[in-house]
N, CA, C and O atoms as a CHARMM CRD file, in Angstrom:
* protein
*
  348
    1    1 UNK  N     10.84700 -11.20000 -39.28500 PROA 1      0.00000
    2    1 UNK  CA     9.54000 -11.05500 -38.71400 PROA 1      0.00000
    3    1 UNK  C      9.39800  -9.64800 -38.13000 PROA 1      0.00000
    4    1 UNK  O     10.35200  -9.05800 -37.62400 PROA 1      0.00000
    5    2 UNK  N      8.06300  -9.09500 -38.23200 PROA 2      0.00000
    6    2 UNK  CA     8.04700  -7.93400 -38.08700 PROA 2      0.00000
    7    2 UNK  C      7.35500  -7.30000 -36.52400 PROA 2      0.00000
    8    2 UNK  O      6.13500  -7.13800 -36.53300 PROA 2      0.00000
    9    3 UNK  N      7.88700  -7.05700 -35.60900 PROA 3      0.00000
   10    3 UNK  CA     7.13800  -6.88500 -34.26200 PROA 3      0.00000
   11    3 UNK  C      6.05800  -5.88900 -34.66000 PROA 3      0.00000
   12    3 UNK  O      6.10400  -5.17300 -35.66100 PROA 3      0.00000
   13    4 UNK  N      5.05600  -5.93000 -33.73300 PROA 4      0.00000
   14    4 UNK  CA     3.82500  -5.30100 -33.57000 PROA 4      0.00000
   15    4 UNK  C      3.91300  -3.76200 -33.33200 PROA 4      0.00000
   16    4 UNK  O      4.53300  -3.60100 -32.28100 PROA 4      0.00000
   17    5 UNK  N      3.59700  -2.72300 -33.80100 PROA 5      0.00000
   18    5 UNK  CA     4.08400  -1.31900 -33.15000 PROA 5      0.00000
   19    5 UNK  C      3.63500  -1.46400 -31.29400 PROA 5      0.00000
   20    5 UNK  O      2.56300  -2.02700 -31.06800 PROA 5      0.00000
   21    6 UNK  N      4.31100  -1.05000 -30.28800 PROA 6      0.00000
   22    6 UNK  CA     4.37300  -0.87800 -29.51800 PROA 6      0.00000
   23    6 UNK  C      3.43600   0.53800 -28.80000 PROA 6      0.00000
   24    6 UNK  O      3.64800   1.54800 -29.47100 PROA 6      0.00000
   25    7 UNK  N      2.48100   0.78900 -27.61300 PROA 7      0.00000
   26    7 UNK  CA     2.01500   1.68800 -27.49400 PROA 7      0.00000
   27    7 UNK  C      2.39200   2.76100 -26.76800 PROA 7      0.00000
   28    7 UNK  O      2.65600   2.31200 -25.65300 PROA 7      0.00000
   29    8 UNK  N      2.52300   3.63900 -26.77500 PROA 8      0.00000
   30    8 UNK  CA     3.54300   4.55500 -26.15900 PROA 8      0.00000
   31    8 UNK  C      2.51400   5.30400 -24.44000 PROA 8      0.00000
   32    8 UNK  O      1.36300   5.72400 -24.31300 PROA 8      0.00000
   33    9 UNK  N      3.56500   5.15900 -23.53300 PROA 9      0.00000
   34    9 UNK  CA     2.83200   5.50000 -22.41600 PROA 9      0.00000
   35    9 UNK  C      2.88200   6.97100 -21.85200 PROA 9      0.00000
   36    9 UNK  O      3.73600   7.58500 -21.21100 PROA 9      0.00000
   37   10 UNK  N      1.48000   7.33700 -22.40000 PROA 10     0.00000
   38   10 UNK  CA     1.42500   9.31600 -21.66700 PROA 10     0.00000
   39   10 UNK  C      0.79800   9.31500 -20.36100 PROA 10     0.00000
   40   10 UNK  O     -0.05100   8.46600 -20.09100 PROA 10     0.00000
   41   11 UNK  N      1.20000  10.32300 -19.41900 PROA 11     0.00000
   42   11 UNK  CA     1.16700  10.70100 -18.67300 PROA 11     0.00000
   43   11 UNK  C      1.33600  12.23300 -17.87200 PROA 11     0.00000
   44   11 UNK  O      2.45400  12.74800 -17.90500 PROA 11     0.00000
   45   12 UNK  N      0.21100  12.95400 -17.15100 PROA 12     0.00000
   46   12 UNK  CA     0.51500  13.70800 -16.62400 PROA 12     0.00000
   47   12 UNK  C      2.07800  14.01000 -15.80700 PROA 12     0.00000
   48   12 UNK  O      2.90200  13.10900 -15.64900 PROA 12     0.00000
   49   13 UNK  N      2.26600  15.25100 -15.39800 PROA 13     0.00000
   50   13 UNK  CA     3.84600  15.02100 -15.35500 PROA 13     0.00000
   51   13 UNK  C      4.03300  14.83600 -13.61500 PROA 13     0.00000
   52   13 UNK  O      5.06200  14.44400 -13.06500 PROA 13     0.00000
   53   14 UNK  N      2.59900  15.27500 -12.85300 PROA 14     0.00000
   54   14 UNK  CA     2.31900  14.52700 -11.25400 PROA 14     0.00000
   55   14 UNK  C      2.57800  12.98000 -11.59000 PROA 14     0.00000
   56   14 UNK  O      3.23400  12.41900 -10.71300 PROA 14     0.00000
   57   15 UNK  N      2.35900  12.50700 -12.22200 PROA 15     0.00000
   58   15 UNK  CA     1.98300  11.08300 -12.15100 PROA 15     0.00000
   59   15 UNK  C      3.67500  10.53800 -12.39800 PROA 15     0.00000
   60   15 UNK  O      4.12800   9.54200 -11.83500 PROA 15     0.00000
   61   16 UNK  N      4.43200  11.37300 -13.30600 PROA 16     0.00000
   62   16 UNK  CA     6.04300  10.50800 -13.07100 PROA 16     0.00000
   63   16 UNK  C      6.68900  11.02300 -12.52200 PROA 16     0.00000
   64   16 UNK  O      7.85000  10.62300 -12.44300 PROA 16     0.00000
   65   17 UNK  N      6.28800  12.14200 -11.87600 PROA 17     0.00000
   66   17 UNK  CA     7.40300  12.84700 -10.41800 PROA 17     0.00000
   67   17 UNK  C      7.37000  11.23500  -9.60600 PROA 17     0.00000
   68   17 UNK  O      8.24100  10.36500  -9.60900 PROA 17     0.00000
   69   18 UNK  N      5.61700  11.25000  -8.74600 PROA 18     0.00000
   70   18 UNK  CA     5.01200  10.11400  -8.25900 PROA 18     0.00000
   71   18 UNK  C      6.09200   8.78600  -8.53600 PROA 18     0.00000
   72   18 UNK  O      6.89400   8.38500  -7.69200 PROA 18     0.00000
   73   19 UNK  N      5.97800   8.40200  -9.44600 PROA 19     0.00000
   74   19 UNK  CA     7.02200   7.36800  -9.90300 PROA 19     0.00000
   75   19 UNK  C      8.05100   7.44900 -10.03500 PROA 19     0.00000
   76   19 UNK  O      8.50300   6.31100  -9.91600 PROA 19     0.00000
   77   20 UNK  N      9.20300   8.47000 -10.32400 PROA 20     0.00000
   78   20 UNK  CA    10.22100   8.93200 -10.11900 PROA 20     0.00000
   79   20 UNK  C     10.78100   9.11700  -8.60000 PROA 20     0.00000
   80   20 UNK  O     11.99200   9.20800  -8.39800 PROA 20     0.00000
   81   21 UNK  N     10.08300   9.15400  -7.82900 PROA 21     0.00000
   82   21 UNK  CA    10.08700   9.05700  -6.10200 PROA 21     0.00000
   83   21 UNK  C      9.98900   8.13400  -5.54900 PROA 21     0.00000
   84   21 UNK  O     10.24700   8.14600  -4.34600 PROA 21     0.00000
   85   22 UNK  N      9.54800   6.86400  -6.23000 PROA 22     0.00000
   86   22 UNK  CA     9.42400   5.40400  -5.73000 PROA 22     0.00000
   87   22 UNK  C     10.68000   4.96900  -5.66600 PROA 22     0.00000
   88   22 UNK  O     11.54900   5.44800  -6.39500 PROA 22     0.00000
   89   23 UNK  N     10.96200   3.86000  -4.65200 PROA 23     0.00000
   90   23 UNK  CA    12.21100   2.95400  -3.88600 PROA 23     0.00000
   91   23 UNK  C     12.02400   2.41400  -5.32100 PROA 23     0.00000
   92   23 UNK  O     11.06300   2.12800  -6.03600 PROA 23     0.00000
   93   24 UNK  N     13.56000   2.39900  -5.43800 PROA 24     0.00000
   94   24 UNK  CA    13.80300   1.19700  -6.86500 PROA 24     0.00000
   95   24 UNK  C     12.88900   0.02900  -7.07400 PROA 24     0.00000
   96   24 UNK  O     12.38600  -0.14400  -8.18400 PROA 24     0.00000
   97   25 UNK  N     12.66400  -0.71000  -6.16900 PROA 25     0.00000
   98   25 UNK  CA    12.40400  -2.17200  -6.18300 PROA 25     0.00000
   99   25 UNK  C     10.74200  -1.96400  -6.76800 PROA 25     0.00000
  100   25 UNK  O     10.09900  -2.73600  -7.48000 PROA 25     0.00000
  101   26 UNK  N     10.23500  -0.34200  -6.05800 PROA 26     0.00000
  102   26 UNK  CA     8.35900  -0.77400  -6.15700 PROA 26     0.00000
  103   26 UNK  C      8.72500   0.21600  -7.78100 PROA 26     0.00000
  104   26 UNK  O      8.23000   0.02100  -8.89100 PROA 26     0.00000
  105   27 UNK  N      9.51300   1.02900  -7.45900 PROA 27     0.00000
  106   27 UNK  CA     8.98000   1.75200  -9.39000 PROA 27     0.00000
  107   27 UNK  C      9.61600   1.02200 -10.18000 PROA 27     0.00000
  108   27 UNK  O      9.09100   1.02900 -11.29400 PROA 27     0.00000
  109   28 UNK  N     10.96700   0.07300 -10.07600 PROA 28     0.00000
  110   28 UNK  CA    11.26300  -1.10100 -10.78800 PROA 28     0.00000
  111   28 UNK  C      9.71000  -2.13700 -11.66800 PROA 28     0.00000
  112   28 UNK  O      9.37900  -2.22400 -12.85000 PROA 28     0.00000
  113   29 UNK  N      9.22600  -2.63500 -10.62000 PROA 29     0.00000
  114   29 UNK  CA     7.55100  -3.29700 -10.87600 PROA 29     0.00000
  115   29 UNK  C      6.43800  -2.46200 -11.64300 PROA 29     0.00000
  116   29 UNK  O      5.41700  -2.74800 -12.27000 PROA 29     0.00000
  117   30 UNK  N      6.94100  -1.59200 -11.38700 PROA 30     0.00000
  118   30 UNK  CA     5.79500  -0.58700 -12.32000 PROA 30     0.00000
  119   30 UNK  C      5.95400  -0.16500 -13.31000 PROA 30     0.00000
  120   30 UNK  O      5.02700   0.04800 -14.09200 PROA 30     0.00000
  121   31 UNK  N      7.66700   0.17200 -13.65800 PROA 31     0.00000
  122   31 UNK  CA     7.63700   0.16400 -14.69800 PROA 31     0.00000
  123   31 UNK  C      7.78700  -0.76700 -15.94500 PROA 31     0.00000
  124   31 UNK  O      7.60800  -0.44000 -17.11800 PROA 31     0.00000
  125   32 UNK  N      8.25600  -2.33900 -15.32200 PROA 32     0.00000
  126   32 UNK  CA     8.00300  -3.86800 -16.13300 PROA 32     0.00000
  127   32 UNK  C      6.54700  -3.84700 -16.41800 PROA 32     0.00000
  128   32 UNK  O      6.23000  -4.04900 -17.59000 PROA 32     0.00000
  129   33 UNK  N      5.48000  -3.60900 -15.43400 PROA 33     0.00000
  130   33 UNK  CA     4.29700  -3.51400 -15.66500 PROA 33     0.00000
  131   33 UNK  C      3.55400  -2.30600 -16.92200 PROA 33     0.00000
  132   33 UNK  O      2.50200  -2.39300 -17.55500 PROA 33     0.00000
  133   34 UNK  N      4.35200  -1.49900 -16.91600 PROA 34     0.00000
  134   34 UNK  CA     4.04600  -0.55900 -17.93500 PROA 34     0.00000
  135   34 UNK  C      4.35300  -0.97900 -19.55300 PROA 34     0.00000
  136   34 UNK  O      3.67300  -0.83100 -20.56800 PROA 34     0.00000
  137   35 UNK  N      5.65700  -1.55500 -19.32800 PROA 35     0.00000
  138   35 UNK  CA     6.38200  -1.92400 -20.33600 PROA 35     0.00000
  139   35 UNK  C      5.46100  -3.21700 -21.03000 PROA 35     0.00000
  140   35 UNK  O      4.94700  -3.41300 -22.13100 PROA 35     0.00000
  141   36 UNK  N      5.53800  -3.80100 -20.03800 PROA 36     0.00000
  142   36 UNK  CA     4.18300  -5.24900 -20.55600 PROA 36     0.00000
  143   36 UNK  C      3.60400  -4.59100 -21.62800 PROA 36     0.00000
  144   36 UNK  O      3.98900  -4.59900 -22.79800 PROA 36     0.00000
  145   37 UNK  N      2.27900  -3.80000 -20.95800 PROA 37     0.00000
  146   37 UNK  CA     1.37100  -2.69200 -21.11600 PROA 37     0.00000
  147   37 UNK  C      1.27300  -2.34800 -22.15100 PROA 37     0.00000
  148   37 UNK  O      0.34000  -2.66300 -22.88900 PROA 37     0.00000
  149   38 UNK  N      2.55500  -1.35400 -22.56500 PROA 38     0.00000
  150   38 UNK  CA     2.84200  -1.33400 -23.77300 PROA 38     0.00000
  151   38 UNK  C      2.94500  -2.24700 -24.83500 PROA 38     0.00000
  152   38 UNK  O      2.83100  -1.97700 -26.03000 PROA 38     0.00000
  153   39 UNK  N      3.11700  -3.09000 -24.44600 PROA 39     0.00000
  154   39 UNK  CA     3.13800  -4.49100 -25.22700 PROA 39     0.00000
  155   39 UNK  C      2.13600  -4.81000 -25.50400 PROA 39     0.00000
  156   39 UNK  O      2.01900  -5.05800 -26.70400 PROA 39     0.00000
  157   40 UNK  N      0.86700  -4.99500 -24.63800 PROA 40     0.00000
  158   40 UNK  CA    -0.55300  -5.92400 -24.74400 PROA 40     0.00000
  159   40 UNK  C     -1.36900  -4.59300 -24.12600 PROA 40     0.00000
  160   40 UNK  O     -1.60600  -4.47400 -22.92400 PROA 40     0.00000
  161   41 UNK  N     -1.72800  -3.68900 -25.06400 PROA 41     0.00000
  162   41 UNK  CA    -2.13200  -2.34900 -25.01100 PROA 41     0.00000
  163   41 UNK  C     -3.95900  -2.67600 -24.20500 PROA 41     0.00000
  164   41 UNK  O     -4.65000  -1.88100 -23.56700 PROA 41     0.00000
  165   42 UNK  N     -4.25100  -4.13100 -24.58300 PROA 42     0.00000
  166   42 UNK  CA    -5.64100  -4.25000 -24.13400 PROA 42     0.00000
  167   42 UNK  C     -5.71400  -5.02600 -23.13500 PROA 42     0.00000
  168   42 UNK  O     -6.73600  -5.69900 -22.99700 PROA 42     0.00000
  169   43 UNK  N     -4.63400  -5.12200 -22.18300 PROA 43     0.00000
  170   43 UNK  CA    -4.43400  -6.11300 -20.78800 PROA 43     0.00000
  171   43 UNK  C     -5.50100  -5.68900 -20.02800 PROA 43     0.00000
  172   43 UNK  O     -6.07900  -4.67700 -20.42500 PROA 43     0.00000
  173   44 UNK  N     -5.84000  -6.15400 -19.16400 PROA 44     0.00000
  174   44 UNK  CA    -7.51600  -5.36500 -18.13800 PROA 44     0.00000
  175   44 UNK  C     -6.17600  -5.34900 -17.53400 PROA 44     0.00000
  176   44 UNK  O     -5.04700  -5.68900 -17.88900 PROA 44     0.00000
  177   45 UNK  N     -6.91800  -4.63100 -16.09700 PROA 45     0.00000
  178   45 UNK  CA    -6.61700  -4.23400 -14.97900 PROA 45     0.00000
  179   45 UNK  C     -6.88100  -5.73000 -13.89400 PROA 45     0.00000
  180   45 UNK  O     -6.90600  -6.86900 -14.36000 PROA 45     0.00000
  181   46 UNK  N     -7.04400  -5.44100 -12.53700 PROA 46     0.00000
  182   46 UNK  CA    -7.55700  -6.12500 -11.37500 PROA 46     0.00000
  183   46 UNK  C     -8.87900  -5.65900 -11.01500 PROA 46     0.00000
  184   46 UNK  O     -9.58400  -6.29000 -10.22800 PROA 46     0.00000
  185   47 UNK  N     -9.24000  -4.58200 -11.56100 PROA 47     0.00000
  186   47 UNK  CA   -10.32800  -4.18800 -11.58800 PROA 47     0.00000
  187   47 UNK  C    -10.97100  -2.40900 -12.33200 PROA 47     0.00000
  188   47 UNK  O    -10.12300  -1.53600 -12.52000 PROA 47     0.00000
  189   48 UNK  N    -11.62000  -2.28500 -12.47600 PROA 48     0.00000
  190   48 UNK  CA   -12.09700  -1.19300 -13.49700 PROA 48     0.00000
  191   48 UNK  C    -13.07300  -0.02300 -12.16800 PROA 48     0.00000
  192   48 UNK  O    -13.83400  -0.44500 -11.29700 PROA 48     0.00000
  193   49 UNK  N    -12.66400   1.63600 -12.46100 PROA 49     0.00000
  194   49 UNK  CA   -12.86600   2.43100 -11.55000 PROA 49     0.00000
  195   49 UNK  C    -13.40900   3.12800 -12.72100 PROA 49     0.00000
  196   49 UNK  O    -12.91500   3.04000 -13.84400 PROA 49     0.00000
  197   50 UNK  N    -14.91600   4.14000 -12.28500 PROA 50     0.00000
  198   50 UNK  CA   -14.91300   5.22100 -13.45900 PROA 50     0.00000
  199   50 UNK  C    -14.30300   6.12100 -13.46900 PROA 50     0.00000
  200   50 UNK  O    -13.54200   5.87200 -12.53300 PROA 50     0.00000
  201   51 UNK  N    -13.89000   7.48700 -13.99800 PROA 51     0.00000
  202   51 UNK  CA   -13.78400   8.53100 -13.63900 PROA 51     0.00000
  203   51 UNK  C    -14.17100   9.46900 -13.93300 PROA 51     0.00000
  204   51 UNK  O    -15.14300   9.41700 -14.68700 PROA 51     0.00000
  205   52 UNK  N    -13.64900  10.86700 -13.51900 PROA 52     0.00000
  206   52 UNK  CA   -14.51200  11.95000 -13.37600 PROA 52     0.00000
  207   52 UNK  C    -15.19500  12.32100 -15.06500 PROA 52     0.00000
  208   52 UNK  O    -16.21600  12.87100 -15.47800 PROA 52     0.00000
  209   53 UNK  N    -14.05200  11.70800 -15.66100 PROA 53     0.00000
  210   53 UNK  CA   -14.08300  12.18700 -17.07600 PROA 53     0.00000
  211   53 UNK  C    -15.62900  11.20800 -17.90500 PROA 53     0.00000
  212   53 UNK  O    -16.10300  11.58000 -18.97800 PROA 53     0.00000
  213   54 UNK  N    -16.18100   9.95600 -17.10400 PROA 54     0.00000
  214   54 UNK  CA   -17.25800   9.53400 -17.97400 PROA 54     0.00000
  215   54 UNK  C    -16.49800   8.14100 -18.36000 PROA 54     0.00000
  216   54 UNK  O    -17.07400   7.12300 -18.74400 PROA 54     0.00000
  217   55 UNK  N    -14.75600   8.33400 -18.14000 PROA 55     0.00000
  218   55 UNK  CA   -14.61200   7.06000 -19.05500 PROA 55     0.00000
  219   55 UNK  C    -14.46000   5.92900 -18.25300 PROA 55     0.00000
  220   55 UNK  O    -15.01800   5.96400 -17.15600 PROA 55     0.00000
  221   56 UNK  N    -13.74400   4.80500 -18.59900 PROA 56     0.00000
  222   56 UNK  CA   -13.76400   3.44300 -17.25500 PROA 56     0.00000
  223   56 UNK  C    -12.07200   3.71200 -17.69100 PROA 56     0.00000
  224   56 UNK  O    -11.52800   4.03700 -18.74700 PROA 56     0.00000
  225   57 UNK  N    -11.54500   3.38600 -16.24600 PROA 57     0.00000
  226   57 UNK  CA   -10.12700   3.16500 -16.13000 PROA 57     0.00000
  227   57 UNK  C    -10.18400   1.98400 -15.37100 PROA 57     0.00000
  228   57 UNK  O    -10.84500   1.63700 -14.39300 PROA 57     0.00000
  229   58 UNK  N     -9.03200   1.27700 -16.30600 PROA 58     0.00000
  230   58 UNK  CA    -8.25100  -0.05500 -15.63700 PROA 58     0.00000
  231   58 UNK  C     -7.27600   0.61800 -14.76000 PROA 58     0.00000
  232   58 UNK  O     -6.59700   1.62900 -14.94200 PROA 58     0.00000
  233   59 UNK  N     -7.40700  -0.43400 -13.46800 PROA 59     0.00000
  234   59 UNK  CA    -6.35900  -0.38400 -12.66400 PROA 59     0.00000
  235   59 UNK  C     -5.97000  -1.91800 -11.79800 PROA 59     0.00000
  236   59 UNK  O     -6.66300  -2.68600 -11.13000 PROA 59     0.00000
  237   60 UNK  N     -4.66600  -1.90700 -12.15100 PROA 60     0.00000
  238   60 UNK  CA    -3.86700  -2.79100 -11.62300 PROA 60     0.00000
  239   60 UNK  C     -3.07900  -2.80700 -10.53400 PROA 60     0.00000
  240   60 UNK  O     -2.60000  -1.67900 -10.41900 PROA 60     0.00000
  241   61 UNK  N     -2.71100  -3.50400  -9.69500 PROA 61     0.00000
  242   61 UNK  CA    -2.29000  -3.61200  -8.37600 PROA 61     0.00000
  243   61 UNK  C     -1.21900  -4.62200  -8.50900 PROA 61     0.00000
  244   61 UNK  O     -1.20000  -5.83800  -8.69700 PROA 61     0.00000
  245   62 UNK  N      0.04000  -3.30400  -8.27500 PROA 62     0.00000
  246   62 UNK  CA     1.61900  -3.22400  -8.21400 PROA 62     0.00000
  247   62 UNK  C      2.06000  -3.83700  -7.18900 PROA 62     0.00000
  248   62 UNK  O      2.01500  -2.95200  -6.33400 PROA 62     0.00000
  249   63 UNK  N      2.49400  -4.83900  -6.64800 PROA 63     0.00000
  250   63 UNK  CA     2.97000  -4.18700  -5.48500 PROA 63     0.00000
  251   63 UNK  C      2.11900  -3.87800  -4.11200 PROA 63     0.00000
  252   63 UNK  O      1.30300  -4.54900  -3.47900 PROA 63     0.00000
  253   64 UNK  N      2.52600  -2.90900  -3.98100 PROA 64     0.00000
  254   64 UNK  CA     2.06100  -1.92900  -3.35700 PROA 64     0.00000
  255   64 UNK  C      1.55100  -0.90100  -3.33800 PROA 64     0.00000
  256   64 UNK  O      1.32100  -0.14700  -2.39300 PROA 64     0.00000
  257   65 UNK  N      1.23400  -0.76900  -4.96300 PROA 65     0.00000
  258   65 UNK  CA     0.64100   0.35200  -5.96000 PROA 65     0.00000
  259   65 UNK  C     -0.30800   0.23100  -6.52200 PROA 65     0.00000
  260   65 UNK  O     -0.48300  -0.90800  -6.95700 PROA 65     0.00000
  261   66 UNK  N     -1.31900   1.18000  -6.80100 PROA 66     0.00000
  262   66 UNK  CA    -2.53300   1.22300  -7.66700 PROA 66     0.00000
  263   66 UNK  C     -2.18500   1.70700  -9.12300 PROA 66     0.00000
  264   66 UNK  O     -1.80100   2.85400  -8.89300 PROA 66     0.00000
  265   67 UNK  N     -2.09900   1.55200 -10.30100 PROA 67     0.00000
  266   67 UNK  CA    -1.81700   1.62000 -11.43900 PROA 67     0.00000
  267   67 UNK  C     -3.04200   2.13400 -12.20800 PROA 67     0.00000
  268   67 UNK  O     -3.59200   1.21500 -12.81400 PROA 67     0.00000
  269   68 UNK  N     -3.47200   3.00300 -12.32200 PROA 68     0.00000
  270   68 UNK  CA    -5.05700   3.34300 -13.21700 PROA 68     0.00000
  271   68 UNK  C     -4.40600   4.01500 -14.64200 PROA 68     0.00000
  272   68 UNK  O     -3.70500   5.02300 -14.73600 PROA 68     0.00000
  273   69 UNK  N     -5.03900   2.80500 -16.06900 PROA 69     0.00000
  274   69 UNK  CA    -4.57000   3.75300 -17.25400 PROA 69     0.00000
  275   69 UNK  C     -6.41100   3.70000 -17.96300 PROA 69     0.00000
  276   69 UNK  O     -7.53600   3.44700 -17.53200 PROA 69     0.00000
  277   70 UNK  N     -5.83800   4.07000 -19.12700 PROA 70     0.00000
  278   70 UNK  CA    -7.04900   3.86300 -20.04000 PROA 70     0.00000
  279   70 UNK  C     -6.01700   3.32500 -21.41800 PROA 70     0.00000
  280   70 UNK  O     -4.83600   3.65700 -21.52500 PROA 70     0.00000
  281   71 UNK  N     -6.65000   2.56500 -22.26300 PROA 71     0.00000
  282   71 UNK  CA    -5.59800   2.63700 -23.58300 PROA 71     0.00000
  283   71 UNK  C     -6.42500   3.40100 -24.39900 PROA 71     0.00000
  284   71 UNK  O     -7.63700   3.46200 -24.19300 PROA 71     0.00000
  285   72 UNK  N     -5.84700   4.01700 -25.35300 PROA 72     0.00000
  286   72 UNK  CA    -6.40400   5.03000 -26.38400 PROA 72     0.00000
  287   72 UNK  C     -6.18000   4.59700 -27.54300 PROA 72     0.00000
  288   72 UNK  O     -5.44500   5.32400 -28.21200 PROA 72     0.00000
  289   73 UNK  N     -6.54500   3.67400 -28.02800 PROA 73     0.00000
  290   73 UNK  CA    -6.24500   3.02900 -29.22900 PROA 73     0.00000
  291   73 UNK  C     -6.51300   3.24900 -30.53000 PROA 73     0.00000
  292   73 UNK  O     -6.35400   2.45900 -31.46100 PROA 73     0.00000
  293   74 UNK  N     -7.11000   4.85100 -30.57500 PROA 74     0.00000
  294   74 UNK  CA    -7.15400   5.28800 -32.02600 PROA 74     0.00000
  295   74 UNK  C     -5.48800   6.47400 -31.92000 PROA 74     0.00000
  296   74 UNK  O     -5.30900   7.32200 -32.79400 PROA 74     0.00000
  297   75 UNK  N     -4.96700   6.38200 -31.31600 PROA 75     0.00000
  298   75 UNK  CA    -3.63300   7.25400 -31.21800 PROA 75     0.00000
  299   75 UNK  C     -2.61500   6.08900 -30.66200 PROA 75     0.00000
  300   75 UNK  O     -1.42900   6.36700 -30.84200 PROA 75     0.00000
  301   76 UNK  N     -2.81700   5.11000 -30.16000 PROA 76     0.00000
  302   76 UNK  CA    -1.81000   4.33300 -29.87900 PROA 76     0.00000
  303   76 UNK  C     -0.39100   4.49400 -28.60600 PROA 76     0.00000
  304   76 UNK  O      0.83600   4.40600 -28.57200 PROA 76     0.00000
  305   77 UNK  N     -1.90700   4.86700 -27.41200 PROA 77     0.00000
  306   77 UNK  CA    -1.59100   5.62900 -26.62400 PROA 77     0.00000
  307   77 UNK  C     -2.15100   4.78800 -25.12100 PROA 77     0.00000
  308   77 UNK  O     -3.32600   4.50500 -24.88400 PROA 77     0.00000
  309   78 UNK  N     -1.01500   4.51000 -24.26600 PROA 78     0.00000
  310   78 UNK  CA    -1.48600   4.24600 -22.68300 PROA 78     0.00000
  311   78 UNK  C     -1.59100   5.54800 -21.76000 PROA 78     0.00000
  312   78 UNK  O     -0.55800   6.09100 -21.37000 PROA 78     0.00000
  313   79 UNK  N     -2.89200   6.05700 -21.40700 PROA 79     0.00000
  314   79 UNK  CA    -2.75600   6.85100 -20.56100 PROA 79     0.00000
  315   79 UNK  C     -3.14800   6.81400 -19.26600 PROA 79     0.00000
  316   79 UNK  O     -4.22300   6.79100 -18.66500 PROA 79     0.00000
  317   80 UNK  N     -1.76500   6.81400 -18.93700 PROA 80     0.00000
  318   80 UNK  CA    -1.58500   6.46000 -17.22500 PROA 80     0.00000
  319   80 UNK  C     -2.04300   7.51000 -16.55700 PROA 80     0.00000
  320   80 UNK  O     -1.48300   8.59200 -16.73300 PROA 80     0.00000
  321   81 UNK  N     -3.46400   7.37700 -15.40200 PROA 81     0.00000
  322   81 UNK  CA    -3.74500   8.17400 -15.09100 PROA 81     0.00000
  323   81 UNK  C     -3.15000   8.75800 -13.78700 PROA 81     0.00000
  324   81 UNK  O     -2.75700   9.86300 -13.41100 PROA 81     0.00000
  325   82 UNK  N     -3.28000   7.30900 -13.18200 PROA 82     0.00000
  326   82 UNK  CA    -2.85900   7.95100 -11.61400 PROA 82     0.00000
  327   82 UNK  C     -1.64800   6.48400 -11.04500 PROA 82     0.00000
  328   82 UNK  O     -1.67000   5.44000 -11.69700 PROA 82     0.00000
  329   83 UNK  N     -0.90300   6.59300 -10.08700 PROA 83     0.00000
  330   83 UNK  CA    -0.24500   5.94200  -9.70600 PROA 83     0.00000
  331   83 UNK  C     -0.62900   6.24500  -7.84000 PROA 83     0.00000
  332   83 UNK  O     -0.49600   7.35300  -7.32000 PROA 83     0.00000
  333   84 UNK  N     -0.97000   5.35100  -7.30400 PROA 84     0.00000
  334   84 UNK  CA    -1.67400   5.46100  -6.02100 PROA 84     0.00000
  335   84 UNK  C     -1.04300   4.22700  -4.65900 PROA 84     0.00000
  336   84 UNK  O     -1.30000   3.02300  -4.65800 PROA 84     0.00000
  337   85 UNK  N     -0.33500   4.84500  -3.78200 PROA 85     0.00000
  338   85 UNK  CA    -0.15400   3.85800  -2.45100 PROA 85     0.00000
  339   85 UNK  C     -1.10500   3.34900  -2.07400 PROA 85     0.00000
  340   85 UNK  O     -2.24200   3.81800  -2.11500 PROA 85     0.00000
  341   86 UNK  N     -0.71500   2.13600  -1.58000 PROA 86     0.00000
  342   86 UNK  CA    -1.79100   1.20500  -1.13900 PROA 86     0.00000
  343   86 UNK  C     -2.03200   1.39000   0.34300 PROA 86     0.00000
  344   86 UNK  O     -1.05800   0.85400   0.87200 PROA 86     0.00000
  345   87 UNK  N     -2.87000   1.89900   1.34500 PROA 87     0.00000
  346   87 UNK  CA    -2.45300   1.74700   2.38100 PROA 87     0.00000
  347   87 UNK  C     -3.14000   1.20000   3.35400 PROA 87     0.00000
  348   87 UNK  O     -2.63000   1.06000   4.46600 PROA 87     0.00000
C-alpha cells in the first residue's frame, strides 16, 4: 500500500529559532502537531486570523502556543507563519 505524499513544513528562519528555544515538553507538542499537519495538510486551525498578506491563516492552540500556518497546496507546502506565547 502506498502512503499519501506527505507535506513538507516551510518556515521563516525567526519562526524555528522561536521553536528551537522552547522547553522540550511545549516544542515537543508542536512539533507532533506539525507532524500531524503534515499529514492532514487541510486540518483547520481553532480559529482563522487574516493577514497582512490578504490571505486567511489557520491557527491552532498548542499548549501554550499559538501555531498560525497556511497550507499551499499547489507546491505541497505548510507554511508556518508564526509561532506565538500565550499570555
Amino acid at each position: 500500500m502506498k502512503l499519501p505524499r506527505t507535506y513538507e513544513v516551510v518556515a521563516p528562519l525567526a519562526t524555528f529559532e522561536v521553536l528551537r528555544g522552547l522547553r522540550r515538553t511545549d516544542r515537543r507538542k508542536i512539533e507532533d502537531f506539525l507532524f500531524r499537519l503534515s499529514r492532514q495538510p487541510s486540518l483547520s486551525g481553532d480559529f482563522e486570523a487574516p493577514a497582512d498578506d490578504g490571505r486567511v491563516h489557520q491557527v491552532k492552540v498548542v499548549g501554550d502556543w499559538l501555531v498560525s500556518y497556511w497550507p499551499d497546496h499547489a507546491v505541497r507546502e505548510i507554511r508556518l507563519s508564526e509561532i506565538e506565547h500565550i499570555e
